[in-house]
C-alpha positions in Angstrom: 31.3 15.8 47.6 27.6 15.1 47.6 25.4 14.7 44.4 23.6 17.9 44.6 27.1 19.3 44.7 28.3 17.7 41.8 25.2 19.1 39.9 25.4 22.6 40.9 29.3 22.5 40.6 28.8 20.8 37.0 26.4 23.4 36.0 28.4 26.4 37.2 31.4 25.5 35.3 30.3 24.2 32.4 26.5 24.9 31.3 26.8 29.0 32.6 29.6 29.6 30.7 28.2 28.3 27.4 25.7 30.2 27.8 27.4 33.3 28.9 29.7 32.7 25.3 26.3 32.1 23.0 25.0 35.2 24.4 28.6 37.2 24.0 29.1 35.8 20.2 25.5 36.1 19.1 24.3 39.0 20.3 26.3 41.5 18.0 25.4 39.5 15.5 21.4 39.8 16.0 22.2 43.5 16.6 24.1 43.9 13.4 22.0 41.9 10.6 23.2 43.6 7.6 19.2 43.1 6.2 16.7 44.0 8.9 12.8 43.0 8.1 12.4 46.5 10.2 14.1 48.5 7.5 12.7 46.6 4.6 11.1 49.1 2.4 10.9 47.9 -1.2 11.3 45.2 -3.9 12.7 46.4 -7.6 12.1 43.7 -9.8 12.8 43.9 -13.8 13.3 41.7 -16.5 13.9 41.0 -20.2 16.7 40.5 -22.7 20.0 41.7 -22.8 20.1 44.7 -21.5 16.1 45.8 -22.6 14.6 44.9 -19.4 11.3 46.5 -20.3 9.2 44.3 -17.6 9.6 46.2 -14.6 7.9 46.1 -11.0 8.7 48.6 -8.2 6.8 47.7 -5.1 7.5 51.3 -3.5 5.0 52.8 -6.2 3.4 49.6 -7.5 4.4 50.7 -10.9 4.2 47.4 -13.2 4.9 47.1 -16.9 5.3 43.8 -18.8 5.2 43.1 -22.2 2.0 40.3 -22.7 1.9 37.3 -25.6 0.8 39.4 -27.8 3.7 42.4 -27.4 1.6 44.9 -26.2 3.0 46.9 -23.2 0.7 46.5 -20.0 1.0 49.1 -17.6 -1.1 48.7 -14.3 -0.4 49.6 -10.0 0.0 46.6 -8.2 1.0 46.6 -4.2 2.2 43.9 -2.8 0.2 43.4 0.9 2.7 44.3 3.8 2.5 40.3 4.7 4.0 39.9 1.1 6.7 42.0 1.5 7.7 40.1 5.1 7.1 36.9 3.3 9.7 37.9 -0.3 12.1 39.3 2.9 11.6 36.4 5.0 12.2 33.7 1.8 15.2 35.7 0.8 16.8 35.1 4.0 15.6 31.4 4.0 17.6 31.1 0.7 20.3 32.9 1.4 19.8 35.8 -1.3 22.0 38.1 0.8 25.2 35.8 0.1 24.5 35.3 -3.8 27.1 37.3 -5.6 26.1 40.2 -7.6 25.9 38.8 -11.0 25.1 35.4 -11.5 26.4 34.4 -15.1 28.5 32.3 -16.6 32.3 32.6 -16.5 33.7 35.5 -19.5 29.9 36.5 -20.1 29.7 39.9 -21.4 26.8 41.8 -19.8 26.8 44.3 -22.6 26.2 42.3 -25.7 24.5 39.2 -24.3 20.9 38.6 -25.4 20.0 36.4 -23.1 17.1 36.4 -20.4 18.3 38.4 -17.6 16.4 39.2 -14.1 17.8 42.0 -11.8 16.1 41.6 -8.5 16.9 44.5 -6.2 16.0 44.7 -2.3 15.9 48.1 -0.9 16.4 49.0 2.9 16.5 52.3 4.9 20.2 52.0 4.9 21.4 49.7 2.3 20.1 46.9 -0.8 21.1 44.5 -2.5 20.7 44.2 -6.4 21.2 40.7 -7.7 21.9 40.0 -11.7 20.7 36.1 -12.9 21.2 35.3 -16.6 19.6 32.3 -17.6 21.6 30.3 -19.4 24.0 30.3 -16.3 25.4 26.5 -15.4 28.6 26.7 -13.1 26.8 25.7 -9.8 23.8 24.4 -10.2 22.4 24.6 -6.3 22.9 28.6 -7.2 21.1 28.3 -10.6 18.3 26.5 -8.5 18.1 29.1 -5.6 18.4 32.1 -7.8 15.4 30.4 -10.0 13.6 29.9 -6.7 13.8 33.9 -5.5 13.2 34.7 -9.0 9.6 32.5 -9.1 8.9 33.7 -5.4 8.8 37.5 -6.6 7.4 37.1 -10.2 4.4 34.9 -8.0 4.0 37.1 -5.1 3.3 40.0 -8.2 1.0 38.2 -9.9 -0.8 37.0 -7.4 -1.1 40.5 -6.2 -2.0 41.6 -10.0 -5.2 38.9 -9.7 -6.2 40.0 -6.1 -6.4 43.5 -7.3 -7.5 42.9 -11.3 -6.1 44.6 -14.1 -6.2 48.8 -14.0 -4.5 50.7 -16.3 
């Protein structure tokens, strides 16, 4: 057998069928993404304590309320730019916000009566979304304390950053 015939019978029996598999395994998985940047509509993002979450942001209306230093409620509209949105969507996939579980808090917490800070961060698609729950004070894995503090900064950022661009309306 020559060398050229060694190539091309190398590459037909090993380097077409790995590709042929990669395209067979991966492709329902492109085509099934359970969180498509196509059908990413909105970002519900509220915070407070216990169960008084009276900071809210909805990017779907631009509704934003916070409590400031001095405990006045501040209601203004603030969108987030359509390059946000891609960029919160695009970070949440980076950190891996569609495997965190729903509630992040520590082991025999009650969510009723707890009076800790709590965030719920909620991302809406066409067909589905995913609503996450971080207390603060949680401490069982600290890589998911870190990531869930990461998403959390990424949002509350991308809104006041937005709030800035667009200055204070009420």
């Amino acid at each position: 057998m020559s060398s050229k015939a060694k190539k091309i019978f190398l590459l037909l029996t090993i380097v077409v069928p790995f590709l042929a598999y990669c395209v067979i395994y991966y492709t329902p998985m492109f085509r099934n993404a359970p969180f498509k940047s196509t059908e990413f509509e909105s970002i519900d993002f509220k915070w407070g304590l216990g169960n008084n979450l009276e900071n809210t942001y909805n990017s779907k209306t631009g509704d934003y309320q916070y409590v400031d230093g001095k405990d006045s409620v501040i209601k203004t509209n603030v969108k987030l730019r359509p390059n946000d949105m891609l960029y919160l969507h695009s970070k949440a996939a980076e950190i891996g916000f569609w495997n965190f579980p729903e509630v992040i808090a520590n082991q025999g917490t009650n969510l009723d009566s707890s009076k800790v800070l709590r965030y719920v961060i909620q991302f809406n698609y066409k067909k589905k979304s995913k609503k996450v729950v971080y207390l603060t004070d949680y401490v069982e894995i600290p890589k998911l304390k870190g990531l869930a503090e990461q998403m959390k900064t990424l949002v509350s950022q991308s809104i006041n950053d937005a709030e800035e661009r667009y200055g204070k309306k009420k």
